[in-house]
Each structure stands twice: as C-alpha cells, then as structure tokens.
N, C-alpha and C positions, 0 to 999 in steps of 0.2 A: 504494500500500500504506500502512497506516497504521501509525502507532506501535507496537510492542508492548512489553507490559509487561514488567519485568526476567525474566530466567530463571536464578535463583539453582541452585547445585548443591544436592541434595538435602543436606539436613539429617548432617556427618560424613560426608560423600565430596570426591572433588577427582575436579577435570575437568581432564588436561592434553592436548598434543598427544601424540601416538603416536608412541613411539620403536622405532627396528630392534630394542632389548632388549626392548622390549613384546610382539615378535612372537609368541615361541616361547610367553608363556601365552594369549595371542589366538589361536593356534591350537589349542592344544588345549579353548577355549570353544568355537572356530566348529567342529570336528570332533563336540563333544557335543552343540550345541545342533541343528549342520545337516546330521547323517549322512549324508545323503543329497546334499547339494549344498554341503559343506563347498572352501571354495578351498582349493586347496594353501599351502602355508604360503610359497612362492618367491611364490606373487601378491601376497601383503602385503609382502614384504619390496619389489618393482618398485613397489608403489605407493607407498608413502612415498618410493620415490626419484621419483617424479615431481613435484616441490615445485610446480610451474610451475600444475601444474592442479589438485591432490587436497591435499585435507583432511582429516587423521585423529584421532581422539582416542580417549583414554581415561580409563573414569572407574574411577575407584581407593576402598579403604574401607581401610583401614591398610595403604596398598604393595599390594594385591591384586586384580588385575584383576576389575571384575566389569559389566562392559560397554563397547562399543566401536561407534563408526560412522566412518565415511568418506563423502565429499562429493566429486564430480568436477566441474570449472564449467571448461566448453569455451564460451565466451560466442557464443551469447545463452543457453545452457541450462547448468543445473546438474542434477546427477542423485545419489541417493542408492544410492550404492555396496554396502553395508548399514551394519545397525545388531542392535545383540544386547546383548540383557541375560538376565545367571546367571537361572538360574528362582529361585532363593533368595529375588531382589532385586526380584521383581515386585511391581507395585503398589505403585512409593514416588516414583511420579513420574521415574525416572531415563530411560524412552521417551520421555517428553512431551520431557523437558529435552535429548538428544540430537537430535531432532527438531527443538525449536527453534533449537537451538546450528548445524544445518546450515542452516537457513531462514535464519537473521539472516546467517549466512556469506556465503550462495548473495546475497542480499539488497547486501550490503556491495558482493561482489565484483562488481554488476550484471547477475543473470540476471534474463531475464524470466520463465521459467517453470524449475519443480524438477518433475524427475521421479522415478519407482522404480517397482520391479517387484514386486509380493506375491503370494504365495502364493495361490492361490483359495480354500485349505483351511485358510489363517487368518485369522479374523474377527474376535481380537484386534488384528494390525495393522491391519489394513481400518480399524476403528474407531480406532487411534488417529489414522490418517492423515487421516479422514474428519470429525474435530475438530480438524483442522488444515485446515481446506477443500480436502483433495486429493477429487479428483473424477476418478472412473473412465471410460477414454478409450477405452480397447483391451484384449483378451486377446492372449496369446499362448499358442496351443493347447499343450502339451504344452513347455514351455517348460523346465522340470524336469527332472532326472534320471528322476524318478518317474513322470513322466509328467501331473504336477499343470499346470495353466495358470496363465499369471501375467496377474495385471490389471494393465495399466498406467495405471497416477494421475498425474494431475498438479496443480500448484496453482499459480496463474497470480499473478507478484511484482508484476507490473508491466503496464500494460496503455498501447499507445499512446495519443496523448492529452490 
C-alpha cells in the first residue's frame, strides 16, 4: 500500500473517539438516518466496550454530533461496522474523511483487507467506497430489513509479496 496523503478534519469540526455519553445522540442519528435497519442503541453501547477489536469515532461541529463510524479489525480482516453523516453535512468531505480515518486504522493495526456491506439502493456510498478502491465481491440477497441486498466491497491493504 502506498502512502497516503494527510486527512485533515473538515474545515471547524473535530474528530474524536466515541464515548458511552456519545451514545444516546448517535442513536437517535442512526434511528433517522437508518429506519429501517437502525441498531438498537445496547449495540453501540457492547461495542465501544469491546476496546480489544473496535474502533469508534465521532465527528462533532460545536459539541454536536453530526457523524459517526466504527471499524472492527479481527486480524487479518478489518471491517466497516458503519458510518453516517447528518444529511445537513453532506458534501463537505466528512464521508471521505471517516472512511479514511478507518482505512489508515485498519492499515496501522495490520489488516490485509477492509470490508463493509452497502446498500444496493445507495449509489452515493457505492461511489464513495469505489474512490477508495473498494471493489465489489459479493451480494447478499435480501440482507436488509427491507429486503434491499447488500454488496459486499472490499479493498485489499496489503497484498502478499
């Protein structure tokens, strides 16, 4: 893998790790944004208590939550747990920057490949993943609540060699 270049936080936000106090407005993001396949709000709290393997952050605009991912790295794989940003805040670069912030992670901690699951029926993420060199592996029929199929991407860190 090659160098990549810095990934500063977008312009007047902060990026910190995801605290058990972050939960409760992280969940009411993931409930609006994922009605349909929103985690209960006890999954995020089990996951930040698993330190050993997951990764969580949040990016903040004056104290106020307005996007969030998580990163799992069971070695040799890391996997993108989600990731979400306010609809407010789209389009300021804070997807790219998430995205990267789990890649250099997964990267740091020695995966050779990062995985995640996307929606079939969003081609926003498709494309942000797909300039990140994720490249589409598998579906998973009816994966969904809804009954939407998820692609699985992957994007290879490391390659033997």
């Amino acid at each position: 893998m090659t160098e990549q270049e810095p990934n500063p936080v977008p312009a007047g936000l902060d990026t910190r790790p995801m605290l058990h106090a972050d939960v409760d407005e992280v969940w009411e993001m993931e409930k609006a944004l994922f009605p349909a396949d929103a985690w209960p709000r006890e999954m995020f709290m089990g996951e930040l208590d698993l330190v050993d393997t997951r990764n969580y952050w949040v990016v903040q605009d004056a104290g106020k939550t307005i996007a969030y991912c998580g990163l799992m790295c069971v070695l040799p794989l890391a996997d993108v747990q989600t990731i979400a940003v306010d609809p407010h805040y789209e389009g300021r670069g804070i997807g790219t920057h998430l995205l990267r912030l789990m890649i250099d992670t997964a990267v740091k901690l020695g995966a050779t490949d990062l995985l995640l699951e996307v929606r079939e029926d969003n081609p926003r993420a498709q494309g942000l993943y797909g300039r990140h060199d994720f490249e589409a592996i598998h579906r998973r029929k009816g994966y969904y609540r809804d009954g939407v199929d998820a692609i699985i991407m992957r994007k290879v860190l490391f390659t033997a060699g």
